[in-house]
Structure formats: C-alpha cells, structure tokens
C-alpha positions as CSV (number, residue, x, y, z in Angstrom):
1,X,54.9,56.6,64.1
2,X,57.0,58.6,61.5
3,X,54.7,61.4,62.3
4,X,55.5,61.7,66.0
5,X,59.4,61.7,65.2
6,X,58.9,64.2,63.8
7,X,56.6,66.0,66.5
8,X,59.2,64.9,68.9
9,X,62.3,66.4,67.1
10,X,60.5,69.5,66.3
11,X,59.4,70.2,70.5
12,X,63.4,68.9,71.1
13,X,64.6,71.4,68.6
14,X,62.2,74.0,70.0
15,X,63.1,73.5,73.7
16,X,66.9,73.6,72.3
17,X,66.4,76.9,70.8
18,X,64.7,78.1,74.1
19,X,67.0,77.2,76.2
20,X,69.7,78.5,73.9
21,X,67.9,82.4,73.7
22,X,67.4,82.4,77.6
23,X,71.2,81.6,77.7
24,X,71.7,84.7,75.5
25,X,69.3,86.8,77.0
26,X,71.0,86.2,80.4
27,X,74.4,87.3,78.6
28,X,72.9,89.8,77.5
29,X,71.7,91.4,80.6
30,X,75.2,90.3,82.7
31,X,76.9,92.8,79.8
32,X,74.7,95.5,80.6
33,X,76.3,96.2,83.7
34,X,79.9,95.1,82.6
35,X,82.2,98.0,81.3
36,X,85.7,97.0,79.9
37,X,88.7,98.7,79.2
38,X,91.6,97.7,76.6
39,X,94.3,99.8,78.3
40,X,97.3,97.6,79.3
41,X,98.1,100.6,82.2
42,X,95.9,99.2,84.4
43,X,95.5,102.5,86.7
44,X,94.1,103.6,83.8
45,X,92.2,100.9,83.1
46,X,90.7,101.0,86.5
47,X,89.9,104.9,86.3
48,X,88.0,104.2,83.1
49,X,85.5,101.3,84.0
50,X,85.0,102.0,87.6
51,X,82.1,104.0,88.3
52,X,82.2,107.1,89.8
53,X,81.8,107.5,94.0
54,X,82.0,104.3,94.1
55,X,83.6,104.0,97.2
56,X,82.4,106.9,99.1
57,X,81.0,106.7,102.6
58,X,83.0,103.5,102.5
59,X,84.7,102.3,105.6
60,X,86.7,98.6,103.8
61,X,87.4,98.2,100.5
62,X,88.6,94.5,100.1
63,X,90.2,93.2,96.8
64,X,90.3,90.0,96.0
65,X,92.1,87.1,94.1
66,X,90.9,83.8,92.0
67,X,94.4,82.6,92.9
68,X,97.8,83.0,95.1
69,X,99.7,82.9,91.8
70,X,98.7,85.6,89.1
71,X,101.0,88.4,88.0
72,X,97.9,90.2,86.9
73,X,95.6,89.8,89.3
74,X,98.3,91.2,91.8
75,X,99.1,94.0,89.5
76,X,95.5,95.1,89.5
77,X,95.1,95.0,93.3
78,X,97.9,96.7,93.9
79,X,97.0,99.5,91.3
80,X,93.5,99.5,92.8
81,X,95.4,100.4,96.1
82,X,96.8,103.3,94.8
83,X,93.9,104.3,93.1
84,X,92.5,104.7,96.7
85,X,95.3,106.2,98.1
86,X,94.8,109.0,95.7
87,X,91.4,109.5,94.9
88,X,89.8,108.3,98.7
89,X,92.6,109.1,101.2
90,X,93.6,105.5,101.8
91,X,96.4,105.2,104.2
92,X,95.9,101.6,105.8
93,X,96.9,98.6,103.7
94,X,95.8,95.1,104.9
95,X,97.1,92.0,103.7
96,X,95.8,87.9,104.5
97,X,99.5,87.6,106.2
98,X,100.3,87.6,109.8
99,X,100.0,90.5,111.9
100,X,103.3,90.0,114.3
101,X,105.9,89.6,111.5
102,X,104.4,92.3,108.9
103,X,105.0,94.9,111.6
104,X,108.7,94.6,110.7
105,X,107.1,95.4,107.1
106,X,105.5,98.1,108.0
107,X,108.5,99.9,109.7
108,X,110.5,99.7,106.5
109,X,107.9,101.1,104.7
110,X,107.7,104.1,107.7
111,X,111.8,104.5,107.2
112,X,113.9,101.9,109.0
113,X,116.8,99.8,107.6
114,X,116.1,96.8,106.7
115,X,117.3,94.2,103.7
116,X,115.1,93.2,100.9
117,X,115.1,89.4,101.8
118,X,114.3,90.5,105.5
119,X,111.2,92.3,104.6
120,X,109.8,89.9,102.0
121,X,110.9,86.5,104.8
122,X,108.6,88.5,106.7
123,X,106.1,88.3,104.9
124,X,105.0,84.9,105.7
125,X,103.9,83.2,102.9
126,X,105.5,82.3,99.8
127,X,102.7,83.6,97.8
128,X,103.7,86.9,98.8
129,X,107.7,86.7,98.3
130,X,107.0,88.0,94.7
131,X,109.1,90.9,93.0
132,X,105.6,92.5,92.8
133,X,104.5,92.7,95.7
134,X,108.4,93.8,96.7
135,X,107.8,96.7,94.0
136,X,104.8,97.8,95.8
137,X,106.2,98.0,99.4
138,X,108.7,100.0,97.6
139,X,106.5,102.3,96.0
140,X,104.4,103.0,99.7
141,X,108.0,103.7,101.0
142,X,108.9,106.4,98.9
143,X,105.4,107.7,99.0
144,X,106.0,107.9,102.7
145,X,109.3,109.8,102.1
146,X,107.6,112.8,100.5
147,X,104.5,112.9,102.9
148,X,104.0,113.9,106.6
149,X,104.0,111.3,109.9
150,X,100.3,111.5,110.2
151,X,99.8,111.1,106.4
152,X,101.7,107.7,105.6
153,X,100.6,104.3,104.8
154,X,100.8,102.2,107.2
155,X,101.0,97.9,106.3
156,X,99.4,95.5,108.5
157,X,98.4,92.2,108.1
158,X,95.1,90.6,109.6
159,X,96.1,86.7,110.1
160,X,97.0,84.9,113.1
161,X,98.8,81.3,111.6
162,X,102.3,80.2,113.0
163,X,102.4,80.7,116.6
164,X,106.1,80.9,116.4
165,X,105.8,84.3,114.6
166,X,103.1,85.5,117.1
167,X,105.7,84.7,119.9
168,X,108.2,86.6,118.0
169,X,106.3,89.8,117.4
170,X,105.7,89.3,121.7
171,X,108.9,89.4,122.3
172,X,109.8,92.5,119.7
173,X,106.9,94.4,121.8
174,X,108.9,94.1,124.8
175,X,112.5,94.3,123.7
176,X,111.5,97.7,122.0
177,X,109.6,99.2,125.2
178,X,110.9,97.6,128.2
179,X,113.8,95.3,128.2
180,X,114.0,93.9,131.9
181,X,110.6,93.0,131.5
182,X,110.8,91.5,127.9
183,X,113.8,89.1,129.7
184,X,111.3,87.3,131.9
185,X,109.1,87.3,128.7
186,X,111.5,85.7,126.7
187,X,111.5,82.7,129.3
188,X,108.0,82.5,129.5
189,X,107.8,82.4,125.0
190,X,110.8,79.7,124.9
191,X,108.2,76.9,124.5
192,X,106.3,78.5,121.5
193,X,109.9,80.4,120.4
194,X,111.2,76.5,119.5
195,X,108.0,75.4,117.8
196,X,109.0,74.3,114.2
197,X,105.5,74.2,113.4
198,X,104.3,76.4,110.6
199,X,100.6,76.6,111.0
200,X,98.2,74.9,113.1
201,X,99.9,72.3,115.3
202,X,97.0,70.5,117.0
203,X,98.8,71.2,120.4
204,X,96.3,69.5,123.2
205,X,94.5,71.4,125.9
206,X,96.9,70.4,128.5
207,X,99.8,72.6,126.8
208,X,97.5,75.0,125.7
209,X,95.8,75.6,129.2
210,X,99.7,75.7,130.4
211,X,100.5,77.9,128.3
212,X,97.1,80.4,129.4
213,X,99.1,81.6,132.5
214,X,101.9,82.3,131.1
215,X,99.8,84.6,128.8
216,X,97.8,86.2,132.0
217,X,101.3,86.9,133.4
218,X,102.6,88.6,130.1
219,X,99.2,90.9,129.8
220,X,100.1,92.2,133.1
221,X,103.8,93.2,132.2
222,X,102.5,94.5,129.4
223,X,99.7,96.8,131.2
224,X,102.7,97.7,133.1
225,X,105.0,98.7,130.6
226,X,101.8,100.6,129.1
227,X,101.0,102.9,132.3
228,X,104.8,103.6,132.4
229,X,104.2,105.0,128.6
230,X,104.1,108.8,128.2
231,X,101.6,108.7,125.1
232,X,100.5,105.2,125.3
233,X,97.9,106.4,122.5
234,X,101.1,106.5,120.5
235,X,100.0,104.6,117.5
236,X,103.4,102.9,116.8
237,X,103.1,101.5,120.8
238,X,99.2,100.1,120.2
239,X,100.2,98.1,116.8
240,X,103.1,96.7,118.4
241,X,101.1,95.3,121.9
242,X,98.3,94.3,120.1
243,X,100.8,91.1,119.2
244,X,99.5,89.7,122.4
245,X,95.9,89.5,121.0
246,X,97.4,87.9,117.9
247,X,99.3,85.5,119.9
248,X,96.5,84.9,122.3
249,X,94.1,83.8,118.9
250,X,96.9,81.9,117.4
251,X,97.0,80.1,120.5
252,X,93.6,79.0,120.2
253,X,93.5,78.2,116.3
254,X,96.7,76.1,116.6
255,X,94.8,73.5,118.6
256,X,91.5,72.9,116.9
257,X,91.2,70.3,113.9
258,X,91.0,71.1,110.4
259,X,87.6,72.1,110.0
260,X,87.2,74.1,113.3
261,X,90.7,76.0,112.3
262,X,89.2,77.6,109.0
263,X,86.4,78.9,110.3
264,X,88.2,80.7,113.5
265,X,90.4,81.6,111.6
266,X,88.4,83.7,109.2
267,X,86.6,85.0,112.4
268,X,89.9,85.9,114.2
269,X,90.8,87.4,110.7
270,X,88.1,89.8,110.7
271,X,88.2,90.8,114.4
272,X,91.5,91.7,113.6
273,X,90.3,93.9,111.1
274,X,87.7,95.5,112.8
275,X,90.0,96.5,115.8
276,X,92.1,98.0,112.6
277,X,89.5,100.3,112.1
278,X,88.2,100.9,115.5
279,X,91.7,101.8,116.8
280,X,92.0,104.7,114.1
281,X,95.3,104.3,113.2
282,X,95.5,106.4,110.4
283,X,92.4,108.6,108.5
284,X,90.8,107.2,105.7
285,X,89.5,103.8,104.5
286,X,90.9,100.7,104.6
287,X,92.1,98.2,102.1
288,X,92.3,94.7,102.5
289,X,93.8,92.5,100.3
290,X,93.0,88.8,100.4
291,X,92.0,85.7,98.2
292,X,88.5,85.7,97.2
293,X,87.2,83.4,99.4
294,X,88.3,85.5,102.6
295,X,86.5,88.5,101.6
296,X,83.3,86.8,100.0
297,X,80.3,88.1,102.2
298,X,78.7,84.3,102.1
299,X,78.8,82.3,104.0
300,X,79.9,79.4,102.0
301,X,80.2,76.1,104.3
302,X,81.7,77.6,107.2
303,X,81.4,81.8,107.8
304,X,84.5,83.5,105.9
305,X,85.8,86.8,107.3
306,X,84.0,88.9,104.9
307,X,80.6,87.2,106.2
308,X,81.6,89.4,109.6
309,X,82.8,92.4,108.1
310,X,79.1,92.6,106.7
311,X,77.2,91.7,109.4
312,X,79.2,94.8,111.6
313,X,79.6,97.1,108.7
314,X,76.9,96.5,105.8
315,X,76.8,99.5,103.4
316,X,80.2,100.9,104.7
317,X,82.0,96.9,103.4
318,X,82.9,97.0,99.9
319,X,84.0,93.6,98.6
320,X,85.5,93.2,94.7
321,X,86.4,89.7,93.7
322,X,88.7,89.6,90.7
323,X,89.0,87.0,88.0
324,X,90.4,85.4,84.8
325,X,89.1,83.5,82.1
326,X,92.5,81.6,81.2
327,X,96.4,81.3,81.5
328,X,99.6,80.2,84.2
329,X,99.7,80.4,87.8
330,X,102.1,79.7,90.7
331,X,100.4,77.5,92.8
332,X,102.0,74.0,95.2
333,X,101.2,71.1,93.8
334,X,99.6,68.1,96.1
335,X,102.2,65.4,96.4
336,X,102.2,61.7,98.1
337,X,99.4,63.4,100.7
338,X,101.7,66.2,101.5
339,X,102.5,69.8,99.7
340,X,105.2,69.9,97.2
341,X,108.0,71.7,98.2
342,X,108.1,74.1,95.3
343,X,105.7,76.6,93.5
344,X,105.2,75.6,90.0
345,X,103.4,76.8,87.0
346,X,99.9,75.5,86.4
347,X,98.1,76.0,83.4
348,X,94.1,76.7,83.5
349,X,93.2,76.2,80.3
350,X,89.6,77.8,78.6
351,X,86.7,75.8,78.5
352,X,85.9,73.9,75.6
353,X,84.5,75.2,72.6
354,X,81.1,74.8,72.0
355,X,77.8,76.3,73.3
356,X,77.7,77.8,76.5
357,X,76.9,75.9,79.5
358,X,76.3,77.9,82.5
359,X,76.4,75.2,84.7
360,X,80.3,74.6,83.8
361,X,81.3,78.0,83.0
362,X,83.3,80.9,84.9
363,X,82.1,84.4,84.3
364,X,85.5,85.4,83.7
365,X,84.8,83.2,80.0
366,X,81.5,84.7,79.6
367,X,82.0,88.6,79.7
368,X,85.9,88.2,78.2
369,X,87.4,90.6,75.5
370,X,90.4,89.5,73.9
371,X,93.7,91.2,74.8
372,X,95.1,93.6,77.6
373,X,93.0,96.0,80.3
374,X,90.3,94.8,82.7
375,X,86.4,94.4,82.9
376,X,84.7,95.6,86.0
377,X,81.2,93.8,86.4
378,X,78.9,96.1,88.8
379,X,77.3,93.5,90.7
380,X,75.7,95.7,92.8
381,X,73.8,97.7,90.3
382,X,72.8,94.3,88.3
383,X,71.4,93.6,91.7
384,X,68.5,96.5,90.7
385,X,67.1,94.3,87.9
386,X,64.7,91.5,88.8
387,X,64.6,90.0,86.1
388,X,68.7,89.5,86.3
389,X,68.1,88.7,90.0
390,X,66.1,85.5,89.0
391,X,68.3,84.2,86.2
392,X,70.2,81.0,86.8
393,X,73.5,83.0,86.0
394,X,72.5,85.3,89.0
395,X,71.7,82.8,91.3
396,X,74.4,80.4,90.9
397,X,77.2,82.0,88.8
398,X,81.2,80.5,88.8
399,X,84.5,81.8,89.4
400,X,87.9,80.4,90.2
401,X,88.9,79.4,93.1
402,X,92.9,78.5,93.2
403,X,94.4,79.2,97.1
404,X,98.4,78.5,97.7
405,X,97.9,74.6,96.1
406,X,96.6,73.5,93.0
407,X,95.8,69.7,92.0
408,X,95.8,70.2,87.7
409,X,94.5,66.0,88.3
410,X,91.8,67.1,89.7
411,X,88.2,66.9,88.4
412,X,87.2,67.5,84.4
413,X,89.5,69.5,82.4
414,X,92.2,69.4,85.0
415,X,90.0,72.5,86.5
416,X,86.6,71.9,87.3
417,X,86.9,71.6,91.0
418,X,88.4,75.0,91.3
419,X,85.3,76.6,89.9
420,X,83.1,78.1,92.9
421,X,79.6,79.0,92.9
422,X,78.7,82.3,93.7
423,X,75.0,84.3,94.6
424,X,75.7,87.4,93.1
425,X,72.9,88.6,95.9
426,X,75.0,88.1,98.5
427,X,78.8,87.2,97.4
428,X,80.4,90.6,96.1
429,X,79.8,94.1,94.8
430,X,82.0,94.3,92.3
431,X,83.9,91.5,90.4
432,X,86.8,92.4,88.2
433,X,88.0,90.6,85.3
434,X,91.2,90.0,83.2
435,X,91.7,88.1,80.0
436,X,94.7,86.1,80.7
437,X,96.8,84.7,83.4
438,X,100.9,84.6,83.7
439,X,102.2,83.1,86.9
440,X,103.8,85.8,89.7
441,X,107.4,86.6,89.4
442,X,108.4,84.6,92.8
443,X,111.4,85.6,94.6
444,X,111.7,82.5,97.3
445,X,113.8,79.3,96.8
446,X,112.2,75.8,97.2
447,X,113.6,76.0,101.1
448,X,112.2,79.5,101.9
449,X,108.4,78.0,100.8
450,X,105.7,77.6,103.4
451,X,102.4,76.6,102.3
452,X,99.0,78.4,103.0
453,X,95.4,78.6,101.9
C-alpha cells in the first residue's frame, strides 16, 4: 500500500510538472510575437513595437478599449490616431458616440465657435467628457488650422442611442439648409424633441408606426431641399442629411427589448460605418475608436459591429484590442437595480500570486513588464504557428472587459466576471498592452452623467 503512495505521488508530481512546462512553453511562444517598449512617450512607444506596413492596403483601423475609464488606454488610442494621421494619411476619426450631436464636434474641429462645455455635452456620453479626449479634439483643430479644406480631419461618430439627439441633429439639417421647410419639420420632431428618454425607450409599435409617416414626409422635404442644392455632393450637406438615417435606426432600436437592442445596435453601428467609407468623405483610412467588445470580429453571443465590418471588408479591417494587467478606472457603479449617478474610481487589482492559471488569467498579466510604455502582441502573425494555434492560451485566451458600469461585488476577486474569453483566430489582429491603469481625468458633474455600454 505504502508502495503505491508512492507510485501515486510520483504520476501526480509528474502530471504537475507537465502541466506546469506546457504552461511555460505556451508563454513562451505568446512572447515570441510580443514586442514591448519602456518609453513613457507613447507615440514613441507605438513607433517602436508596431511593425512595419502594418496598416497598409487597410481600409478601418479600429482601436479598442478594456474599459470606458482609463487615462492610458485613451492616451494610447488617441496617439495611435495620430500615428495614422501621419504615417497613413488618416483624415476620418470615428468614435462609439452618436452621429447627430458629434457633427456639432466636428464643426469646431473644422473652425466654428463654439464653448468647451458645448462641444464635450455633445459628446454624448460621460465617458467621453474627459479633459483627454477635450485635449485631442483640440489638437485635430489646430492641425486643421495649418492644413487645406480637402486635407482636414473630419470627427464623426457611428452610434444611433437617444432618439432625442437624432431629432435634434434633424432639425439642425434643415435649419442650416432650408428654414421654411425645417419649420414644418420642427412640428413633425416635437413628439421625439420632448422625449426625456436617454437611450432605448421601449416606445410600442403604435407610436413608432405613427411616427413612420412623419419620417416618409421629412425624406421628401429633405430630397427637396437636396435638388434645390447647387453641389449637393458637398460633403458638409451629405454628413449633415444623413441624420435622417440615424434617426430613422434610432427609431427602430428605441423599441426593441434589451437583448434585441444590442445586437441592432452594433449592426446599425457598423452600417453607419460602412456608409462612412463608401461616401468618401475624406481620402485615407478610417479610424474607429470603440470599446473592445464593438470592434471584436466574433461573434460573441449576439454579432458585434466588428463581426460586419469583417464579413464586408476582410483583409482591408484592422481590429487592435488594448489592455491592462492592473490599476483605477472611472466606471458607474450598479446601485438598488439602477446606475449610480456618479463615475467613481474602481480598483482592478492583479491576480493572486501564485502559479499561473490560464483558465483565470488576463493576458495583459501574462506578457506584462513592469513600468511605463506599451506591449503590442501581433496576433496575426502568432496566427502562422500551429502549434500556438492549438494551445489552450490560443484558443481561449482572457482580457478585460469593463463598459460604462462596473460591479467591484461581482464575482471572485471583485473582477472575475469582467474577464472575457477571446479566440485569438478570430477576435483581433493586434492586442495592445499597458502595465497599469489610472482612472480618466472626467470633466462632467454627477448631473451632466448619462450612462452607456
């Protein structure tokens, strides 16, 4: 009996140590196609690790985040966008935001007046109303200043939530191109223009079908107003009609349930970004900045918009999911049933020490280097290696996943439930990591707040 103990802890000992060097080995071959940069400048950071032609022959180059909240990840999306802008010719910037309002954004940034807190309300979301991503739309403003018409950045978002806004952005269509018209407008928007209702409003099919004429009879002013156009090409005059598709799609999002919503949604989403790049509005590739779970090309669930953008543009869709192994993010908190009113910081602490487990730990943990710069992790090249292909890091690897809202009650450690497994086959081509987390520097009051995923 003594005997086979012993047998028995020797073939547990040995299966241990087995499973401990396949765990290596599959570290070892994830770091073979990692490269990682210590420089805090994270431009330069970015030009160092990234490799060369990447994004050539590309026609989307979406950017992700692990959460709403991060001062770094935004700081290295938004210096990825000017990498693009410099090196690639980018001039189209597209943000997970709604398409109506964020045309008042992009005027500012193309020269009008406007005040700081009437650009950033515009904005949306409260994720957004950060002093970083105010810094950017500052900097593609004074790029635009030194440049030429037909060489500025334009800044669009892709999202079709709050019908209220869509209305708005209606109305702004017609008060800029045709006034009488946009007064019989303005009657027909009233109901939607006093709808308090900041996202979805499950509305029933009654109102909505009501509501379908009034939008038959507003395409045809708008036709109208177009033949009367002398360059109805004019890229300023298609942006600003093409509010009547977003309000047409909000229309029909705001009265499904939960479930159906996300899913149109992310289609609608990425319709709205494929007539971005079908309507030409500006040379150059396009740049799309949303969480991670918009531009994942999985389906994961239900079909996310980067599952479309894939489908229609393959090769020519280039989708970089960025993440952290530990730190402090703005994120709402869960509260009673409803959302708190107020952003607050939220630690996401490392995993515990002790031996890896790749069933409970984020790759952001497993290829970290201690300090400041970035690691890019080129999933597309790892995607060469069959032997990488069939490892159980591969196949189901984990990465946060924090959107506007963040439950730190929820699940083991306070963060288990926010990591999300990821097939490297199909997921990203490029994930990019940062060592540590500090929440974004918000600019919105607890009354200004309105909550998104």
């Amino acid at each position: 009996m003594k005997r086979f103990l012993i047998y028995l802890l020797i073939a547990l000992m040995a299966v241990a140590c087995g499973e401990e060097t396949e765990v290596q080995t599959e570290l070892e071959l994830l770091k073979n196609y990692c490269t990682a940069s210590s420089n805090a400048d994270y431009y330069a950071a970015l030009e160092s690790t990234l490799p060369n032609d990447i994004f050539t022959n590309k026609k989307i180059v979406a950017c992700g985040q692990s959460s709403h909240g991060s001062h770094e990840n935004f700081e290295i999306q938004i210096e990825l966008f000017k990498y693009l802008v410099a090196r690639n010719g980018c001039r189209t910037f597209v943000i997970e935001g709604n398409y109506s309002s964020i045309l008042v954004v992009n005027k500012y940034v193309n020269g009008a007046t406007y005040s700081k807190q009437e650009v950033m309300r515009n904005l949306g979301f409260w994720t957004w109303d950060t002093e970083e991503v105010w810094e950017m739309i500052r900097w593609m403003r004074e790029y635009n200043q030194k440049t030429t018409e037909e060489n500025r950045i334009i800044f669009l978002g892709n999202d079709v939530q709050i019908v209220r806004e869509c209305a708005k952005g209606v109305a702004a269509f017609f008060e800029d191109y045709d006034t009488l018209k946009g007064e019989v407008v303005l009657k027909l928007l009233q109901p939607l223009l006093n709808d308090s209702t900041n996202y979805y409003s499950n509305q029933d099919s009654k109102s909505l079908s009501i509501f379908s004429n009034s939008l038959e009879k507003i395409k045809e002013l708008a036709n109208e107003v177009q033949s009367a156009q002398k360059n109805p090409l004019d890229a300023k005059f298609v942006m600003a009609k093409y509010s009547i598709n977003i309000l047409q799609q909000s229309l029909i999002v705001s009265g499904m349930d939960f479930a159906g919503y996300v899913e149109c949604r992310d289609s609608m989403m990425a319709e709205n970004v494929k007539w971005i790049t079908s309507a030409k509005l500006r040379n150059g590739l396009i740049y799309l900045w949303a969480h991670n779970g918009h531009i994942q090309k999985q389906e994961s669930g239900s079909a996310r918009m980067g599952y479309y953008l894939d489908e229609w543009y393959r090769n020519q869709y280039f989708a970089i999911g960025v993440d952290f192994a530990e730190g402090r993010i703005n994120a709402s908190q869960p509260l009673h049933d409803t959302l708190s009113a107020t952003p607050s910081r939220n630690d996401f602490s490392k995993p515990k020490p002790g031996t890896i487990d790749l069933d409970t730990t984020c790759l952001a943990f497993l290829v970290r280097h201690r300090g400041t710069g970035v690691t890019y992790f080129d999933v597309a090249s790892s995607r060469t290696n069959d032997r990488f292909r069939k490892s159980k890091l591969f196949m189901d690897a984990k990465l946060h996943s924090v959107g506007a809202v963040f439950n730190p009650e929820a699940g083991i450690n306070g963060h288990s439930r926010y990591l999300q497994e990821v097939n490297l086959e199909r997921h990203f081509d490029g994930i990019l990591f940062f060592e540590k987390s500090t929440p974004t520097k918000l600019l919105c009051t607890p009354k200004d707040v309105v909550h998104g995923n």
